[in-house]
Backbone as XML, in Angstrom:
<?xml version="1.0"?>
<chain id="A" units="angstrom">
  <residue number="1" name="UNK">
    <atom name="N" x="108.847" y="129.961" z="148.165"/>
    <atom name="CA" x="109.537" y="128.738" z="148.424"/>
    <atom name="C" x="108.571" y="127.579" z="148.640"/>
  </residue>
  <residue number="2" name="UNK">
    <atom name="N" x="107.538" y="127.951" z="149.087"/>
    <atom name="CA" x="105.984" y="126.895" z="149.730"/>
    <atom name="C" x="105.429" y="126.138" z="148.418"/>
  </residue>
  <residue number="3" name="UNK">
    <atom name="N" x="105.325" y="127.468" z="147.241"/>
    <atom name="CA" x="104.964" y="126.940" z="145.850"/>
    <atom name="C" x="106.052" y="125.909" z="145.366"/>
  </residue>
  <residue number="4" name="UNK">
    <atom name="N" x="107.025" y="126.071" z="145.044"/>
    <atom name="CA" x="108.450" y="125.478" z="144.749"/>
    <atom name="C" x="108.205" y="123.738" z="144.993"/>
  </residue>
  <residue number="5" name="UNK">
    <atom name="N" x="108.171" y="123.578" z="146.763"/>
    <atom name="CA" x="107.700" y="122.510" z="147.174"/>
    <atom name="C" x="107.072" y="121.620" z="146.683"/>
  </residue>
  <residue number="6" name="UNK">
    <atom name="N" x="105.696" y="122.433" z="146.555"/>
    <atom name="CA" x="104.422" y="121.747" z="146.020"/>
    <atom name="C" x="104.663" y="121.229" z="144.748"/>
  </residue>
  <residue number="7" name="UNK">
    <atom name="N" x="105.700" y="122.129" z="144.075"/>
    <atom name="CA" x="105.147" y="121.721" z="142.741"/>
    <atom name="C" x="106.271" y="120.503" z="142.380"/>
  </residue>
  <residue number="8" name="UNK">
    <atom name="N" x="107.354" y="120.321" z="143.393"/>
    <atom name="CA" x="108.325" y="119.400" z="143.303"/>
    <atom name="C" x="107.476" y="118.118" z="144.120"/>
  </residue>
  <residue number="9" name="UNK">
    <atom name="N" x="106.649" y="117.915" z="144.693"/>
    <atom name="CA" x="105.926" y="117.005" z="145.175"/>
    <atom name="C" x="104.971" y="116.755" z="144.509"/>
  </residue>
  <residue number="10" name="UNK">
    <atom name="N" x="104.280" y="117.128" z="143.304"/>
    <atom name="CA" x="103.598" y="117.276" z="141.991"/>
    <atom name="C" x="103.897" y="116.467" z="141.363"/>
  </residue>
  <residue number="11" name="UNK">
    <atom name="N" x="106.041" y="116.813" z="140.947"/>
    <atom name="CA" x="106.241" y="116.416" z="139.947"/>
    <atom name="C" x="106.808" y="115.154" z="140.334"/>
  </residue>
  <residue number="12" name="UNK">
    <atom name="N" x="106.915" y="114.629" z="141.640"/>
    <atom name="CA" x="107.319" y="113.357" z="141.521"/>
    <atom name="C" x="106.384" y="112.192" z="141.999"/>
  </residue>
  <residue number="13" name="UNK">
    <atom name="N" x="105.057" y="112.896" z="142.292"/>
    <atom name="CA" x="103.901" y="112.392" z="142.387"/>
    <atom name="C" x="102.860" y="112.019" z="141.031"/>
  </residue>
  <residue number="14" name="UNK">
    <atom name="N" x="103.159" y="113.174" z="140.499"/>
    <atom name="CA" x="102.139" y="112.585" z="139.107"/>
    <atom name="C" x="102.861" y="112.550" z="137.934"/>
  </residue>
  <residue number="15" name="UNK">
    <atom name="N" x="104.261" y="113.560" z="137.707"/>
    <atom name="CA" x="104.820" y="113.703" z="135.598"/>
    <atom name="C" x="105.512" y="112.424" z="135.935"/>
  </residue>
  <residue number="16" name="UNK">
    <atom name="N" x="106.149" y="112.392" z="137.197"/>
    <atom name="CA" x="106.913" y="110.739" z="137.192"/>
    <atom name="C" x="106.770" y="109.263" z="136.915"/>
  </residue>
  <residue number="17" name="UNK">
    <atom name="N" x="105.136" y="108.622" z="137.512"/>
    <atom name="CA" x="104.577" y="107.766" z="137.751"/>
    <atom name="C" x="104.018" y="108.177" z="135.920"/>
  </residue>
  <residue number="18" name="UNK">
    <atom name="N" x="103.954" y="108.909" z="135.585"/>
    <atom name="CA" x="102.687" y="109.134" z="133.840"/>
    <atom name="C" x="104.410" y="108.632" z="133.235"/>
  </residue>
  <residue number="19" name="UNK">
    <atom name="N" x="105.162" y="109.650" z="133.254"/>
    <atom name="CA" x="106.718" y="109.037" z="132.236"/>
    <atom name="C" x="107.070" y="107.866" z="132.056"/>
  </residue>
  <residue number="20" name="UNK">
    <atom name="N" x="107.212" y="106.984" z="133.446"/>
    <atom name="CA" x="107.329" y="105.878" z="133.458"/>
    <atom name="C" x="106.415" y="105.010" z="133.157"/>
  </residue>
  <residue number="21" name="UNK">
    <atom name="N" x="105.185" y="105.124" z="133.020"/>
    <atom name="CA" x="104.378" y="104.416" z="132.230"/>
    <atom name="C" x="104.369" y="104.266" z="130.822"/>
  </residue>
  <residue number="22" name="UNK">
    <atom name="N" x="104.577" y="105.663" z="130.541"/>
    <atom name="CA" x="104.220" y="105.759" z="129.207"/>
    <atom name="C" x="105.835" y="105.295" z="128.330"/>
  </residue>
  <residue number="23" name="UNK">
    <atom name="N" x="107.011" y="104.871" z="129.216"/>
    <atom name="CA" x="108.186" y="104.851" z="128.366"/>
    <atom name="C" x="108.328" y="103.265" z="128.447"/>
  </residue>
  <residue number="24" name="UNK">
    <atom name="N" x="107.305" y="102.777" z="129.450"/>
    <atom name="CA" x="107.349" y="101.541" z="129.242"/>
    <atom name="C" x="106.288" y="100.900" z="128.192"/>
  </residue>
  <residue number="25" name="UNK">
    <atom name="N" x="105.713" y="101.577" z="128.009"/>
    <atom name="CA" x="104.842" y="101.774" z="126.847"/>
    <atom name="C" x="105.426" y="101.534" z="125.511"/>
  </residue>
  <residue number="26" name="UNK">
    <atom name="N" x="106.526" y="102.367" z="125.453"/>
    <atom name="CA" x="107.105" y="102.290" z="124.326"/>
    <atom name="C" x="108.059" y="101.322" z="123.870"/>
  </residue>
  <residue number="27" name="UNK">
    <atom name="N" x="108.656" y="101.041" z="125.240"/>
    <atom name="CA" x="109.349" y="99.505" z="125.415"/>
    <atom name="C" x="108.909" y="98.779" z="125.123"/>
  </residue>
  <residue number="28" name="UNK">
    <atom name="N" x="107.501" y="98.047" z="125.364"/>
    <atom name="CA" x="106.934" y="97.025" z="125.436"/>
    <atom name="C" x="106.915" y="96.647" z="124.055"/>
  </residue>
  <residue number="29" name="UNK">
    <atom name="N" x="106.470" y="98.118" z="123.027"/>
    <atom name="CA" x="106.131" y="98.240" z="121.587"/>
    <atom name="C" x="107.691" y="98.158" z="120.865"/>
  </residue>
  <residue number="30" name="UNK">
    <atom name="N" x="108.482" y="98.517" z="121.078"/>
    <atom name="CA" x="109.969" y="98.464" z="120.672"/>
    <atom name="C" x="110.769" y="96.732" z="121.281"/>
  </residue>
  <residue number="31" name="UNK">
    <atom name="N" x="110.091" y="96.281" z="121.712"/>
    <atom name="CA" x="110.245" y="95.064" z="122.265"/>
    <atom name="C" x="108.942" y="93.990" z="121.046"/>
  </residue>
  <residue number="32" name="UNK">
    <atom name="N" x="108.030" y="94.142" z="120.671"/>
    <atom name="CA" x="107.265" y="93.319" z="120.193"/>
    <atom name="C" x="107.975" y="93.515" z="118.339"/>
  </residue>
  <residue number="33" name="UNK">
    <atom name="N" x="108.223" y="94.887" z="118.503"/>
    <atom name="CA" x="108.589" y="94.993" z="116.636"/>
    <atom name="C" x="110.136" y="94.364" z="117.070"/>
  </residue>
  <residue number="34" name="UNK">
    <atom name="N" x="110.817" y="94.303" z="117.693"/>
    <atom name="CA" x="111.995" y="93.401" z="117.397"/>
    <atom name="C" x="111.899" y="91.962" z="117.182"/>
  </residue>
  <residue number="35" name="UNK">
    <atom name="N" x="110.883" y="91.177" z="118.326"/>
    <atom name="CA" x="110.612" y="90.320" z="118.261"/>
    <atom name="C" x="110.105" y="89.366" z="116.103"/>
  </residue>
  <residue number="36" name="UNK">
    <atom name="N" x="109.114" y="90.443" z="115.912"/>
    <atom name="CA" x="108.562" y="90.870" z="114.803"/>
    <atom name="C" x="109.410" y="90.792" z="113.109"/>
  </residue>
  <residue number="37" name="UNK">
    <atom name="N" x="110.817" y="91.557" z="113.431"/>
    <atom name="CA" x="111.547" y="91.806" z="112.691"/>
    <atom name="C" x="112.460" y="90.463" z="112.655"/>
  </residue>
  <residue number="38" name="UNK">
    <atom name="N" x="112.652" y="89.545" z="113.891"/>
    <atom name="CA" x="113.606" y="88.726" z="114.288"/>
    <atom name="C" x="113.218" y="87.771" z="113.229"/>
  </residue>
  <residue number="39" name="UNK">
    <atom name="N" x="111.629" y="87.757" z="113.217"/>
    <atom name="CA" x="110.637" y="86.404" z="112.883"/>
    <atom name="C" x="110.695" y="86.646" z="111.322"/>
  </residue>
  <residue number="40" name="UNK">
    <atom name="N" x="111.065" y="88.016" z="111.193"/>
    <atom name="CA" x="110.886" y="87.776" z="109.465"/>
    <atom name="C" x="112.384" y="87.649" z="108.882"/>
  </residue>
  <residue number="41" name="UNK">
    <atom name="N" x="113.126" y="88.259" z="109.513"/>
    <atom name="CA" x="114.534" y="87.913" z="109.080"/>
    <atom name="C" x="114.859" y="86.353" z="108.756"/>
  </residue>
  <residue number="42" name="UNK">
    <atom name="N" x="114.306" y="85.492" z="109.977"/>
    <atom name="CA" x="114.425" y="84.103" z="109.976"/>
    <atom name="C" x="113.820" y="83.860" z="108.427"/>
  </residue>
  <residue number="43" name="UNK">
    <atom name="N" x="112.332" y="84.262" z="108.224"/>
    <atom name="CA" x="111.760" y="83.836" z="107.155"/>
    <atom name="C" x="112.165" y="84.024" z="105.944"/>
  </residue>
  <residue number="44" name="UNK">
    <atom name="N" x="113.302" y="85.012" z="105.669"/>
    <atom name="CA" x="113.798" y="85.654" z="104.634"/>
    <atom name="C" x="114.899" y="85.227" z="104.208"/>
  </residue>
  <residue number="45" name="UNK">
    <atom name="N" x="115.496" y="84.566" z="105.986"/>
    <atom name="CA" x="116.645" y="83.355" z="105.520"/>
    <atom name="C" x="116.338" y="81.728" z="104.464"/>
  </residue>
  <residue number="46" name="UNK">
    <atom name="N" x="115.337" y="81.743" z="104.929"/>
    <atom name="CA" x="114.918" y="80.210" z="104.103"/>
    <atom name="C" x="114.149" y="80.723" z="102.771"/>
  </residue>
  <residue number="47" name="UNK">
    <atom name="N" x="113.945" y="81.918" z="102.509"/>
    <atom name="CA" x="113.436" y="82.271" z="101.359"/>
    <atom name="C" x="114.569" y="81.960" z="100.641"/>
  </residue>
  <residue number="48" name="UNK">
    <atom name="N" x="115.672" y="82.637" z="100.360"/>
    <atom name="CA" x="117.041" y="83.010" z="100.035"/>
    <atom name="C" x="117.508" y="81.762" z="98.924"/>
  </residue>
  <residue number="49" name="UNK">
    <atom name="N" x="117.523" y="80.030" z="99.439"/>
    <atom name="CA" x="117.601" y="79.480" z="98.687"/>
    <atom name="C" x="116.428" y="79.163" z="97.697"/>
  </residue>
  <residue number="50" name="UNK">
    <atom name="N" x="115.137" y="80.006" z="97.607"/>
    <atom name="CA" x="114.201" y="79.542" z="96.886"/>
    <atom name="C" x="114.504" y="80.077" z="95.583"/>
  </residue>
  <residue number="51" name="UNK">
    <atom name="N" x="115.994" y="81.160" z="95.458"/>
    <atom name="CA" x="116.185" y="82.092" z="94.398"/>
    <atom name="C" x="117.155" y="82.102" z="93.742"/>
  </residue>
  <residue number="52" name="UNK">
    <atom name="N" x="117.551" y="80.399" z="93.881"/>
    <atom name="CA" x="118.808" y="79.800" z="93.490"/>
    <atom name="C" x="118.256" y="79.710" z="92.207"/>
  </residue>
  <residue number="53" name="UNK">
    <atom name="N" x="117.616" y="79.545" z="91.294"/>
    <atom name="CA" x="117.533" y="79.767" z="89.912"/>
    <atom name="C" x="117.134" y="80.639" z="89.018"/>
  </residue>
  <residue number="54" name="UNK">
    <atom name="N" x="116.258" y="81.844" z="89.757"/>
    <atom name="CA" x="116.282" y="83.138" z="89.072"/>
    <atom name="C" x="117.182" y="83.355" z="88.110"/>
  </residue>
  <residue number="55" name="UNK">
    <atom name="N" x="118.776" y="83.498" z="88.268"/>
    <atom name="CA" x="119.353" y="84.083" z="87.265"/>
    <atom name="C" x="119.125" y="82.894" z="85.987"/>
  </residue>
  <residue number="56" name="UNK">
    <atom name="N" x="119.105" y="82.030" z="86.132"/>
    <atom name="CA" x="119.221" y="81.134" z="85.104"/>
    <atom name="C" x="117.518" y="81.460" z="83.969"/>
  </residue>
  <residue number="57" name="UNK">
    <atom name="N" x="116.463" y="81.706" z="84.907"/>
    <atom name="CA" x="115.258" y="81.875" z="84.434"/>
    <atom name="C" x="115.053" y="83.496" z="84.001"/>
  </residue>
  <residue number="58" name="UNK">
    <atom name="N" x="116.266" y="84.314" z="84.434"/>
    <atom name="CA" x="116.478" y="85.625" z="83.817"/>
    <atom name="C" x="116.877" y="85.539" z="82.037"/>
  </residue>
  <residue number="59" name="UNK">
    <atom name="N" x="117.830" y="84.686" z="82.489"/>
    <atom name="CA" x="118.513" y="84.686" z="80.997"/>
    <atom name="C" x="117.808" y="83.772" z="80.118"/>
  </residue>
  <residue number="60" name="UNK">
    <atom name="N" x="116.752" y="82.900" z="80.810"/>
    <atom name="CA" x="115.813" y="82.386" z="79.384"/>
    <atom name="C" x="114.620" y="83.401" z="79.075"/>
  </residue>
  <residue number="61" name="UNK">
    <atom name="N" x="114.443" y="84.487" z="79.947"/>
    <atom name="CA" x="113.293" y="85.302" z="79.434"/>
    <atom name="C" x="114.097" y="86.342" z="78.878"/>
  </residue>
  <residue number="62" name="UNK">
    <atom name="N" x="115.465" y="86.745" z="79.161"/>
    <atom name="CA" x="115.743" y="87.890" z="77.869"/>
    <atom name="C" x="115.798" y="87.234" z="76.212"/>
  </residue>
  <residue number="63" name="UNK">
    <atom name="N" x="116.351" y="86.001" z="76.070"/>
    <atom name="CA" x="116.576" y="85.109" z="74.899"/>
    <atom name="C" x="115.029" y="85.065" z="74.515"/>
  </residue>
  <residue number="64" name="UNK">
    <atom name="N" x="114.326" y="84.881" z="75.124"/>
    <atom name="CA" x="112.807" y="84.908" z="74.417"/>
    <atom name="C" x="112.661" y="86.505" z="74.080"/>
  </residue>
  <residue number="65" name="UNK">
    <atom name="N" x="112.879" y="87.573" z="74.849"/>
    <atom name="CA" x="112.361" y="88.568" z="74.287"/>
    <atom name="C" x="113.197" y="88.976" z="73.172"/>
  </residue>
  <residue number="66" name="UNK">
    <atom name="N" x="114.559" y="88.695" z="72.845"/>
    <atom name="CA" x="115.244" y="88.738" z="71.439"/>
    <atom name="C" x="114.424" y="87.934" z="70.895"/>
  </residue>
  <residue number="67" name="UNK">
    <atom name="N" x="113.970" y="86.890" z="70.884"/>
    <atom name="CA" x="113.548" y="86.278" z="69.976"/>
    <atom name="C" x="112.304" y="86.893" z="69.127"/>
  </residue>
  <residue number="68" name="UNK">
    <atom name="N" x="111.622" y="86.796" z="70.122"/>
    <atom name="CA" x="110.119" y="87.377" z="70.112"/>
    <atom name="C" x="110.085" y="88.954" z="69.279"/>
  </residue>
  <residue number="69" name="UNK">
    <atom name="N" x="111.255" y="89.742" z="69.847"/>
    <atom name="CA" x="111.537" y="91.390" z="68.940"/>
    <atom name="C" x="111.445" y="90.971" z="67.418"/>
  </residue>
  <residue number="70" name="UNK">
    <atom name="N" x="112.726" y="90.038" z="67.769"/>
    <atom name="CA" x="112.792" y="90.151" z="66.050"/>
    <atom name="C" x="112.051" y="89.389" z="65.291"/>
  </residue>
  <residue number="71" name="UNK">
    <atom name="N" x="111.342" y="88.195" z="65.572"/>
    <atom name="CA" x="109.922" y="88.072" z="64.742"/>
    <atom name="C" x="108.687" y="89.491" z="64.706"/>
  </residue>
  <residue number="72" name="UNK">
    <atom name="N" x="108.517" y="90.443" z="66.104"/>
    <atom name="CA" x="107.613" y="91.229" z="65.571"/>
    <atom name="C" x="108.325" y="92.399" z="64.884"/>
  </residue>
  <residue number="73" name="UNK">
    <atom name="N" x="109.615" y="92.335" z="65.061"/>
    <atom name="CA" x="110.203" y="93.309" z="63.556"/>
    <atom name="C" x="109.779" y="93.145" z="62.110"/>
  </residue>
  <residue number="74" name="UNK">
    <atom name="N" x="109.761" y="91.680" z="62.014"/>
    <atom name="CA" x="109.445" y="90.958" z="60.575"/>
    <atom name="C" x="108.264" y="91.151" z="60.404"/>
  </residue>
  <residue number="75" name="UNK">
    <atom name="N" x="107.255" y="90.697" z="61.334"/>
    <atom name="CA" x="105.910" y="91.038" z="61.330"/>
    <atom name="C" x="105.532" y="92.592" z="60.782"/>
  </residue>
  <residue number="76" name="UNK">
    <atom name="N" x="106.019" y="93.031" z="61.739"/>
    <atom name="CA" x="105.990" y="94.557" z="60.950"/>
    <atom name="C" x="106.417" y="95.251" z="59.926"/>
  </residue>
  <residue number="77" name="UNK">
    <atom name="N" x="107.441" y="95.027" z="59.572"/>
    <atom name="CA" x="107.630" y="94.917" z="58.354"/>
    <atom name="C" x="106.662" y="94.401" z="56.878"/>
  </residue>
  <residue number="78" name="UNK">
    <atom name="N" x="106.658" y="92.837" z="57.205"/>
    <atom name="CA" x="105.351" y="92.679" z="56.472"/>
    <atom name="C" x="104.433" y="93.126" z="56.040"/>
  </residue>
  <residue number="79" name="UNK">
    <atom name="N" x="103.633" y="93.708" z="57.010"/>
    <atom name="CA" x="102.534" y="94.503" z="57.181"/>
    <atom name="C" x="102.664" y="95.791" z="56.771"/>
  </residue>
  <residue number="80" name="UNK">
    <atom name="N" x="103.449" y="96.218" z="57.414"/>
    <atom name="CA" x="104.187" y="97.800" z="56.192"/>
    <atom name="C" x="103.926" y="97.530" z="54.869"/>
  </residue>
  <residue number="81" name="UNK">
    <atom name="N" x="104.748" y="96.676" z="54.116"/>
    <atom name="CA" x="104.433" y="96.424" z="52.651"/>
    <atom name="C" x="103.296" y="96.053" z="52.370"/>
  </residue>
  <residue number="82" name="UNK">
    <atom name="N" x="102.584" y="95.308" z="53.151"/>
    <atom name="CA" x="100.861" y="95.252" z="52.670"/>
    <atom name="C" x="99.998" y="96.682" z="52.941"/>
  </residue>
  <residue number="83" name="UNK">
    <atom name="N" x="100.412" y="96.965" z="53.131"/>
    <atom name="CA" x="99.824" y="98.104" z="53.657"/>
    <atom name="C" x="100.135" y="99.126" z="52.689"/>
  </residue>
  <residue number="84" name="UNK">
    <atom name="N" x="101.020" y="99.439" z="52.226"/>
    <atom name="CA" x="101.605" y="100.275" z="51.331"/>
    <atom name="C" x="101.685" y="100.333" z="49.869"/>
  </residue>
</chain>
């Protein structure tokens, strides 16, 4: 029962005072990445309208790559018959 004691005066002498350090530890760090995450969300909000014309600059680079195919179809072609 003497051991029992001791080791309950152990555990609220030293695993207690180490837990609570160390969970504030983790707080502190779970507290700075929110902070962290808050700051980029904001930044990601004002990105958002920078991508108001993408689609429009989508659909002039597929029209170039039709374009562009079917001149190097012809091209190749060409060259087939010189070649041949």
């Amino acid at each position: 029962m003497r051991w029992w004691r001791i080791g309950n005066v152990a555990l609220i002498l030293l695993v207690l005072p180490l837990v609570t350090y160390l969970l504030n530890r983790v707080l502190a760090g779970l507290e700075r990445i929110r902070h962290a995450s808050d700051r980029i969300v904001a930044s990601g909000a004002e990105l958002v309208s920078d991508l108001d014309g993408v689609p429009d600059a989508l659909a002039t680079t597929d029209q170039t790559i039709k374009d562009v195919s079917a001149g190097a179809a012809r091209y190749g072609d060409s060259v087939a018959k010189l070649l041949s």
